[in-house]
C-alpha positions, 0 to 999 in steps of 0.5 A, spaced: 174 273 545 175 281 547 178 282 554 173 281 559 174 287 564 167 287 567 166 283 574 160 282 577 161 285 584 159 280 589 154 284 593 150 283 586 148 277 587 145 279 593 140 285 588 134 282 588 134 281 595 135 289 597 131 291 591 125 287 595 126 289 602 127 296 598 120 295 595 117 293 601 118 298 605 116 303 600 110 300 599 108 300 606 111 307 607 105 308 601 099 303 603 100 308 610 100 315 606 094 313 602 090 311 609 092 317 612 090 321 606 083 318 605 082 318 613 083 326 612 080 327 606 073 323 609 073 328 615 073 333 611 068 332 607 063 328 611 065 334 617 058 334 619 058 326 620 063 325 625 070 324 626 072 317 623 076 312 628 080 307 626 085 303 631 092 303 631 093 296 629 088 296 624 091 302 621 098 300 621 098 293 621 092 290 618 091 294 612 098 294 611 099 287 611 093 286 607 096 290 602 103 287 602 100 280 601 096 281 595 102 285 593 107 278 593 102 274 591 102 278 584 109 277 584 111 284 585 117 282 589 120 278 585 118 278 578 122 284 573 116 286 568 115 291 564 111 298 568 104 298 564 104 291 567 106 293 574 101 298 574 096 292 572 099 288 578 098 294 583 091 295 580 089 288 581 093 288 587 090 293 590 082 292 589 084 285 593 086 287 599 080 293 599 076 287 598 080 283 604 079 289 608 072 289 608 071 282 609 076 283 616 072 288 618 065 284 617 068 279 620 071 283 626 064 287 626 066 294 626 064 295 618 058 299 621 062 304 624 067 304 618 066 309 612 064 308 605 067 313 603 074 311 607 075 305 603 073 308 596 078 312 598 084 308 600 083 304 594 084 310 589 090 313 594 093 306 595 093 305 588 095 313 586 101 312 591 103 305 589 104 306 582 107 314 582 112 312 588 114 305 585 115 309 578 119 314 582 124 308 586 125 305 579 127 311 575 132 313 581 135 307 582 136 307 574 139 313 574 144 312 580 145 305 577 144 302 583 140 295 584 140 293 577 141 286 575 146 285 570 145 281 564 148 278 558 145 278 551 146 273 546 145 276 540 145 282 536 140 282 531 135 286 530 132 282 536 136 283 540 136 290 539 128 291 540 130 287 547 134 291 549 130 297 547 125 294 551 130 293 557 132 301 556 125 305 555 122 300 560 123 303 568 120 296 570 125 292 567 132 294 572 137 290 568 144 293 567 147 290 560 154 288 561 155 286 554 154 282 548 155 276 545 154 275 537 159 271 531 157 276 526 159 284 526 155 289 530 151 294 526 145 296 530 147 303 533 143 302 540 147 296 540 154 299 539 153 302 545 154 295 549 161 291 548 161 285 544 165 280 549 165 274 544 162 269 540 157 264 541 162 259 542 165 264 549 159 263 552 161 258 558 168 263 558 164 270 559 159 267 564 165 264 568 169 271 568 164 276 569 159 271 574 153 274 571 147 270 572 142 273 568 142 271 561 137 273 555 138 269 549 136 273 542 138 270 537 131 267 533 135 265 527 139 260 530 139 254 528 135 249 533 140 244 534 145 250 535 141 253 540 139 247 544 147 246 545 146 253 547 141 252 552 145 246 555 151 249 556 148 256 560 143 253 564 147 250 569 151 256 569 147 262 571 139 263 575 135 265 570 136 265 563 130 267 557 130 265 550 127 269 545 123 264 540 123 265 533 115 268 534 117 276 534 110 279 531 106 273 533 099 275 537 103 272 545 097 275 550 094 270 554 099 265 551 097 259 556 104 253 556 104 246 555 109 241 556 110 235 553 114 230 559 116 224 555 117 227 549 120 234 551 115 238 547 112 245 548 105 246 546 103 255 545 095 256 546 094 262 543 087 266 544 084 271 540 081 275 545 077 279 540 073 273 537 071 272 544 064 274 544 064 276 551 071 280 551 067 284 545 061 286 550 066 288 555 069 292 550 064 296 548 061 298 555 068 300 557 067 304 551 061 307 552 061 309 559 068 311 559 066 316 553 060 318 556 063 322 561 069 324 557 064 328 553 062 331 558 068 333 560 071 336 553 065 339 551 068 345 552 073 344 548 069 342 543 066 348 543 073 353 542 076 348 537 069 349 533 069 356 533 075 357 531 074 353 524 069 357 522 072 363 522 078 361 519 076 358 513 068 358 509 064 351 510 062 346 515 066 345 521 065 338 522 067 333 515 065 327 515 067 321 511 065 315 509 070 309 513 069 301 513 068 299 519 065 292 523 063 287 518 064 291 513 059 296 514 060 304 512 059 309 517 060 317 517 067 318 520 065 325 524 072 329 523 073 337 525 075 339 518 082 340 517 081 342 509 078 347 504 072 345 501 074 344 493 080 339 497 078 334 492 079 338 486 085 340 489 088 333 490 085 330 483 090 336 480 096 335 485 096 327 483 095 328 475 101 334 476 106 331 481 108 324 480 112 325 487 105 327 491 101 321 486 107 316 488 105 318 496 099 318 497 098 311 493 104 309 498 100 311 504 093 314 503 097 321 506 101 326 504 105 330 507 105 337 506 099 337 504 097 344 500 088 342 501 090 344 509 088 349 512 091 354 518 086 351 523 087 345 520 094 344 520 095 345 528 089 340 529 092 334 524 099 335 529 096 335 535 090 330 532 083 334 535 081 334 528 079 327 531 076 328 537 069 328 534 069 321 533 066 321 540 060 321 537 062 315 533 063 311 539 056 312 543 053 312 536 057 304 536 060 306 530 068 306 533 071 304 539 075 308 543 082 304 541 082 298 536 084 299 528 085 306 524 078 306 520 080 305 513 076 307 506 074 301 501 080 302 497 084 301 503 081 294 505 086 291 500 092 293 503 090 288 509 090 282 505 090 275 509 089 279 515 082 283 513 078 279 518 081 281 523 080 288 522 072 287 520 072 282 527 071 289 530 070 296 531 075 301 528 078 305 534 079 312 536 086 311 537 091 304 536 097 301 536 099 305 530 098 312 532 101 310 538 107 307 534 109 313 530 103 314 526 105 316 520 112 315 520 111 306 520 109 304 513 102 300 512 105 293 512 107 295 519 101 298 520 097 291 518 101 289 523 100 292 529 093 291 528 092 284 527 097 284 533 092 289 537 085 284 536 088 278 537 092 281 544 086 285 546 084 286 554 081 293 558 088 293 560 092 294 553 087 299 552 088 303 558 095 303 555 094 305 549 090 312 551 094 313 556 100 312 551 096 317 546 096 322 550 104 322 551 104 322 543 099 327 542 104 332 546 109 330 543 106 331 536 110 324 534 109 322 527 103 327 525 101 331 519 
């Protein structure tokens, strides 16, 4: 066993106290800004129909503490998670406790006097302050590196390396890595940054020297009765300890647990939530109604990026080429045209002349200096406009703003087992895949990610994954 220098200082078993009492007077101080925000906005806007009066207990009392409860109750206080679903926890959090406001001021017969207009607003500021200040909070107290719960990581593979990647891109985690713990030699550049501080056989030793309590277990390959024993021996050690089963990649949303008592069994019920008739609806009005008014909004856009195209090359400034989609029916997949017109002869004569392009484009259905590319064309493929079109797929039914890459026939094959969970549902705008990398992941992974997506789905992974698509498209991550 390396020598241990680190040790846990003592105030830090008290962090997850401070860290709530911390949060909790920011939230307050958040719930009171968003009220004041909405009681001035309102008595700007309705001048002409009376200043608003709210009493100071409902004000700085009442709606706070509504607040707050909903707030614990979704474990916002005691539960370190990642922050897209701290952002759903406050959403949800928020839309109760607006709910609750309005029954207490039913109940204490002052809802007529109360503005419409003042609720709506405090729940759009509430959830705007809540989400913007807490993200600020974490990413301070991870800079300064105060508050952050130190843990130990058992393992050092390629599961191990994905947790930890998790643990550092993540402002919502707030863990502190104080090493690792791993039989064989560390080769993983992320993890070389941690000290390897034993064997698994150390473990009793390491946790006792360092009085960490807080222990993720990643090593997915271990042996089952290795891993019991490992288990025995850290519980009784350390508050919390996390096990990461050997399922990485298996579709875990909305994964509901099951214990067997007697014969100390585990039972996974596992949903796909996009086989689910109901979710698909959901979906689809999701879809629509947020296009319609997306539309509308970048139309302006549309009419530039339009024009440009037909001054910078001769034909058509919309492609449209046939995808596969729900069901296996083929549908137009509207595109801005990124390429010259005679693009498919030029390809047949790159393919039949350049085995290097030929092995690519079999590999990838891509190629990526492509010489068929236009110069208007090139600067919409790298920041991904040339698609924006696709709306029209969307409130034709034909797409769906998030879901699976639309493919062409030849590359159904490519899904093998996993092709019926692409023609379960609509292709998408946006996915997994251009959210991952994009071009730089290969097809396996690809597949992957959407058999992933389908089977995971919820309104709230797809708000994720658009806001994720907008921080890839300014970074140009990936694209050609």
């Amino acid at each position: 066993m390396n020598q241990i220098k680190f040790k846990i200082p003592k105030y830090d078993k008290y962090t997850n106290y401070f860290l709530s009492a911390l949060l909790f007077v920011i939230d307050y101080l958040s719930i009171v800004l968003a009220e004041q925000s909405a009681f001035v906005l309102r008595n700007w806007i309705v001048s002409d129909g009376g200043t608003l009066h709210i009493s100071w207990l409902n004000f700085w009392v009442v709606f706070p503490l509504l607040y707050l409860l909903f707030l614990n109750i979704e474990q916002l206080y005691n539960r370190r998670m990642q922050f897209w679903q701290v952002i759903e926890k406050i959403f949800q959090a928020s839309l109760y406790a607006v709910v609750a406001i309005v029954i207490v001021l039913y109940i204490g017969q002052i809802a007529a006097s109360t503005s419409r207009m003042f609720i709506f607003l405090l729940w759009l500021f509430s959830f705007i302050y809540l989400t913007v200040f807490r993200y600020l909070t974490k990413k301070f107290l991870e800079k300064v590196q105060l508050l952050q719960i130190p843990v130990l990581i058992i393992g050092a593979g390629k599961t191990a390396e994905l947790l930890v990647k998790g643990i550092i891109n993540d402002a919502g985690m707030g863990y502190k890595i104080i090493g690792l713990l791993e039989d064989n030699c560390v080769r993983n550049g992320i993890l070389k940054r941690f000290p390897v501080l034993g064997k698994f056989s150390d473990v009793e030793a390491v946790i006792l020297k360092t009085g960490v309590q807080h222990v993720f277990i990643a090593a997915p390959g271990l042996e089952q009765e290795k891993l019991t024993r490992l288990i025995y021996k850290v519980q009784p050690l350390v508050k919390n300890m996390g096990i990461i089963p050997n399922l990485v990649g298996i579709p875990m949303g909305g994964i509901e647990v099951e214990s067997f008592f007697y014969e100390k069994l585990m039972l996974l019920r596992l949903k796909n939530n996009l086989a689910r008739s109901w979710n698909r609806y959901l979906k689809t009005i999701f879809d629509f109604a947020l296009t319609l008014v997306g539309t509308v909004a970048i139309s302006p856009i549309l009419i530039f990026i339009a024009i440009w195209i037909y001054k910078d090359s001769p034909g058509p400034v919309i492609f449209k080429h046939t995808r596969i989609g729900k069901n296996g029916k083929k549908f137009p997949c509207y595109k801005f045209r990124s390429m010259c017109i005679d693009a498919k002869e030029k390809l047949a004569e790159l393919l039949e002349n350049d085995p290097v392009s030929k092995a690519e484009w079999e590999r990838d259905f891509k190629l990526k200096n492509d010489p068929r590319i236009t110069k208007s064309g090139a600067f919409l493929r790298k920041t991904s406009l040339d698609e924006l079109p696709q709306i029209f797929n969307v409130l034709k039914g034909e797409m769906s703003l998030v879901g699976p890459r639309p493919v062409i026939k030849e590359e159904l094959e490519r899904y093998g087992e996993y092709v019926d969970d692409y023609l379960m549902v609509k292709p998408g705008i946006t996915g997994m895949w251009q959210v991952s990398g994009r071009s730089d992941i290969d097809y396996t992974e690809r597949v992957l990610l959407d058999s992933w997506y389908v089977r995971n789905w919820s309104v709230w992974i797809d708000i994720v994954m658009l806001v994720k698509t907008f921080k890839v498209v300014l970074l140009r991550k990936g694209a050609y």
